[in-house]
C-alpha positions in Angstrom: 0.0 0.0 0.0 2.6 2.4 0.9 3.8 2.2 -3.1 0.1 1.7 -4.3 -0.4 5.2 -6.1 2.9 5.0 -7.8 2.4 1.6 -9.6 2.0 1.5 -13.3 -1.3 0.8 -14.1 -0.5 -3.1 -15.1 1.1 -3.4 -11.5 -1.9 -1.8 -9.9 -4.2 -4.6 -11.3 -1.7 -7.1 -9.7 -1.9 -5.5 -6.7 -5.8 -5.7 -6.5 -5.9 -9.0 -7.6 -3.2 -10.0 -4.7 -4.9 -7.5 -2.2 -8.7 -9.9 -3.4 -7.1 -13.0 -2.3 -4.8 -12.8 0.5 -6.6 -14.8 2.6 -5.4 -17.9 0.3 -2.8 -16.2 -1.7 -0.5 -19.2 -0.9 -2.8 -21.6 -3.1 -1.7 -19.5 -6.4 1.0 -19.9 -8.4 2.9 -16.3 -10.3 1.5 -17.5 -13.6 -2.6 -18.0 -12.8 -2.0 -14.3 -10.4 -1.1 -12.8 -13.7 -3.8 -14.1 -15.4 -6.1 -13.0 -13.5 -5.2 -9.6 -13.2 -4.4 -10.1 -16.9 -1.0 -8.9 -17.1 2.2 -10.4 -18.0 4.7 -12.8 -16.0 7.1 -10.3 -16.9 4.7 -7.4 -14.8 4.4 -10.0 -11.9 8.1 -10.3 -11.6 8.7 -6.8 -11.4 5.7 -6.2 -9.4 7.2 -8.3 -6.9 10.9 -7.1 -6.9 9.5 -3.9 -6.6 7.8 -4.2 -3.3 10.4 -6.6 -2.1 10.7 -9.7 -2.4 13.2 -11.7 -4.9 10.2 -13.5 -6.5 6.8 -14.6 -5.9 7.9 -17.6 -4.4 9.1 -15.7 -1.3 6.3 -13.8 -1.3 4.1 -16.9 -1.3 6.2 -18.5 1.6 5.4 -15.5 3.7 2.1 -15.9 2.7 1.9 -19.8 4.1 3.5 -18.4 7.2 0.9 -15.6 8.1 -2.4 -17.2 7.0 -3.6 -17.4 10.7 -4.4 -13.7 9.5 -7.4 -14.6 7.9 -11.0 -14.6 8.9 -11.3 -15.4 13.2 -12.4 -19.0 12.8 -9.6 -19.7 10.3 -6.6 -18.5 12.9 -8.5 -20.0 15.7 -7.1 -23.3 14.2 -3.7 -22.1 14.5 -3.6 -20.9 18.4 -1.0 -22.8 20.3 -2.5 -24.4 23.1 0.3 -24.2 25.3 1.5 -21.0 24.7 2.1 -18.4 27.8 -0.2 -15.4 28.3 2.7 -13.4 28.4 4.1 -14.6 25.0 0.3 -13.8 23.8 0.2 -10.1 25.4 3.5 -9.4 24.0 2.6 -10.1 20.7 -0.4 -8.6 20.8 1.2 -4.8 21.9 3.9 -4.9 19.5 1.1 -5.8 16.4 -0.9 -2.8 17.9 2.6 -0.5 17.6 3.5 -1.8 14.6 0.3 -0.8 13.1 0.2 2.4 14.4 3.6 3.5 13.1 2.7 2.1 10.1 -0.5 3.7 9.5 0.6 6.9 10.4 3.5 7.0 7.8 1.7 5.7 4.4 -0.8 8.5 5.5 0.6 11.3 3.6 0.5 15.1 4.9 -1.6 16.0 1.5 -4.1 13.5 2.1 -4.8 13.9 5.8 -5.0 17.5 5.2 -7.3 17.2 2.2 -9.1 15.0 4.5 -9.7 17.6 7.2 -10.2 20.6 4.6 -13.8 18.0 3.2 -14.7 17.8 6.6 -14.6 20.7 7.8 -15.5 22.6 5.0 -18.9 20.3 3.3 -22.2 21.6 4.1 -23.2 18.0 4.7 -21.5 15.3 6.1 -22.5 11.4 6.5 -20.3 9.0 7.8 -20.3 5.2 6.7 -18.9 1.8 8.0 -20.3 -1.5 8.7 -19.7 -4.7 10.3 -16.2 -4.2 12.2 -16.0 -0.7 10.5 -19.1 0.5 12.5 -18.2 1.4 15.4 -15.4 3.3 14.0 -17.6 5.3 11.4 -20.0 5.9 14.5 -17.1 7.5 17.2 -16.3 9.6 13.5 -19.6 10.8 13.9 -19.7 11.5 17.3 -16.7 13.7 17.3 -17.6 15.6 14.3 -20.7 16.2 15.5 -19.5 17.8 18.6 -17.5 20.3 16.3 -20.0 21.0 13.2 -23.7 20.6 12.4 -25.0 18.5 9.8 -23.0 15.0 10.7 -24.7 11.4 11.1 -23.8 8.2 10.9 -25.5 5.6 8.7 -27.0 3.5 8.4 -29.4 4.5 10.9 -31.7 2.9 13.6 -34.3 1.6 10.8 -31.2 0.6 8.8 -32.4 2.1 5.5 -29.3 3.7 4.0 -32.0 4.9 0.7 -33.6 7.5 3.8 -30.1 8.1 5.4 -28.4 9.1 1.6 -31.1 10.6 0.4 -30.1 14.5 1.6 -26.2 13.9 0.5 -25.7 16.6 -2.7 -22.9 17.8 -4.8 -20.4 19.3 -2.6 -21.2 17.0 0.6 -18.5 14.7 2.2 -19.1 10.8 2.5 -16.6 9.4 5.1 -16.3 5.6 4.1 -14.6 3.2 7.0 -13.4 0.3 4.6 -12.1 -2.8 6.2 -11.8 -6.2 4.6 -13.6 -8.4 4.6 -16.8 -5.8 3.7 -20.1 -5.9 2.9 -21.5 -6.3 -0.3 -24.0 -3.2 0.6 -21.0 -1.0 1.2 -20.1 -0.5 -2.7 -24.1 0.0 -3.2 -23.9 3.2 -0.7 -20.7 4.1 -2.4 -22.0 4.6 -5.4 -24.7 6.3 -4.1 -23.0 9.2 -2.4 -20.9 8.9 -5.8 -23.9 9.6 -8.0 -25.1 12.3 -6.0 -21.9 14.4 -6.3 -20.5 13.6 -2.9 -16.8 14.1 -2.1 -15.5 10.8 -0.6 -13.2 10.0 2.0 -11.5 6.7 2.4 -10.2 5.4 6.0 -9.1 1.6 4.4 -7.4 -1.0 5.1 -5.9 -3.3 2.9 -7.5 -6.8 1.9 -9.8 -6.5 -0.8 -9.7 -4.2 -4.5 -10.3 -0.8 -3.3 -13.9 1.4 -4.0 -12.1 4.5 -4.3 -11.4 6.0 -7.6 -9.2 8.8 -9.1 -9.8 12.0 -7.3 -11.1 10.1 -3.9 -8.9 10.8 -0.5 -8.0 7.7 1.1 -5.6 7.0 4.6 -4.9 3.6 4.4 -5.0 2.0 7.4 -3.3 -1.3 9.1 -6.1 -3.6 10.5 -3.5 -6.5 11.1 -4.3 -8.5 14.6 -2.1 -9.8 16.9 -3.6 -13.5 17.5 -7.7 -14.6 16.1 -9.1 -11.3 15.8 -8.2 -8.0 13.3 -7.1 -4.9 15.5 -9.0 -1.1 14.9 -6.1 0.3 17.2 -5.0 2.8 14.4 -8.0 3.2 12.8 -9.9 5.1 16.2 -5.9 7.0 16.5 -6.6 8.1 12.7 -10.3 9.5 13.5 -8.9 11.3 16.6 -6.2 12.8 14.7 -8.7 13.8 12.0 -11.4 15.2 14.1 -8.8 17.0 16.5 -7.6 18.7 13.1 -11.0 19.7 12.1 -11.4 21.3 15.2 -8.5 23.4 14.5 -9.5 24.4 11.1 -13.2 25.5 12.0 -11.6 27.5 15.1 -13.9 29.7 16.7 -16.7 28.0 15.3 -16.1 24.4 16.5 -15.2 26.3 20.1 -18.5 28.0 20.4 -20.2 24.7 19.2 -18.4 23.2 22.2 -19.3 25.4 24.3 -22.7 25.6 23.7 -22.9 21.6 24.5 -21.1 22.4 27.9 -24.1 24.7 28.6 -26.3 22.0 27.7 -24.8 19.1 29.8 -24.8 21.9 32.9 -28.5 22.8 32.6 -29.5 18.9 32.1 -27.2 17.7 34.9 -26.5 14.6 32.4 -22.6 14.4 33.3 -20.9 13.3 36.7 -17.2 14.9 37.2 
């Protein structure tokens, strides 16, 4: 992901076709990869030099190595019975870390700030994830809505995204949290907020072929888990980081937003200190 945008177009079909099936990548060979993506075994080779390896068959080795990163029930067959909590913990921080350096440095400046400049500056915004991306879209949309008017989070509580989408125009913001393993409805509402002139924003991981397109902002996210389960670690940093930047770039008006809630939460007596 980190060399993603600079591929030649041949090597960025590789890459989707790699990033579709790495939950069995091992169970392909260089030759039927190409022909999927239909490019040349010439493209795959460089493909892989070019993002590290000395040929696929390395690649494919680490592949075998790492499949108990696939879906939960798949790496539960893998846990070691006897293994030491400690041994467990350990692992699990230093995935954590690991993801958060990560994420933070394939998330360019011009893209977080291009991020922050939709959000602050739409009229509208809606904020999208679902299954293990929901909760992340919905603290998106909590914070947001602390500092600006016209955020939500969809789908809503009838879970009819037609009612939800219906108000996005040309000129609004979409926030999409895209994690593998996604629903099938998630390309449906992007293509919605697509079609209806929204600008869309991207927090994804890699896994599966991307819904952006040209012209889209997207942070790429690491998602990677230390033992059954995939870890969302970075992904709630990355929406702090955002939302603390919108803040800063509505200034005055996010701080009398916030202040006006204060008010609110002192004259309902909803908050213990």
């Amino acid at each position: 992901m980190a060399v993603y945008d600079c591929l030649p177009p041949g090597e960025q079909k590789l890459a989707d076709t790699i990033l579709a099936r790495l939950n069995n990548l091992a169970s392909y060979s260089a030759t039927e990869l190409a022909a999927e993506a239909t490019v040349s075994k010439a493209t795959a080779a460089r493909f892989f030099r070019r993002i590290g390896y000395a040929s696929f068959g390395d690649a494919r080795r680490q592949a075998r190595a790492e499949a108990h990163l696939a879906s939960p029930l798949y790496a539960l067959a893998g846990i070691k019975a006897k293994e030491r909590v400690s041994d467990g913990l350990s692992r699990h921080v230093a995935t954590d870390l690991k993801n958060l350096s990560e994420t933070f440095k394939q998330s360019n400046v011009a893209s977080l700030a291009e991020a922050v400049s939709l959000l602050a500056k739409a009229p509208c915004v809606r904020v999208v994830g679902l299954r293990n991306g929901h909760f992340v879209a919905a603290h998106a949309a909590y914070l947001l809505s602390q500092l600006r008017a016209e955020v939500a989070s969809l789908p809503g509580a009838a879970l009819t995204p037609a009612e939800d989408l219906v108000s996005l125009g040309r000129g609004d913001a979409l926030l999409v949290v895209d994690f593998r393993r996604r629903s099938a409805l998630l390309q449906s509402i992007v293509d919605a907020g697509r079609h209806a002139g929204a600008k869309l924003v991207f927090i994804a991981s890699p896994g599966t072929p991307p819904l952006s397109r040209s012209g889209d902002v997207v942070l790429h996210c690491l998602t990677e888990g230390g033992s059954i389960f995939d870890s969302y670690v970075a992904a709630v940093s990355l929406v702090n980081y955002l939302c603390a930047a919108v803040a800063q770039k509505l200034g005055k008006k996010s701080r009398k937003r916030l202040e006006a809630i204060e008010t609110l939460h002192a004259a309902l007596g909803d908050l213990r200190h």
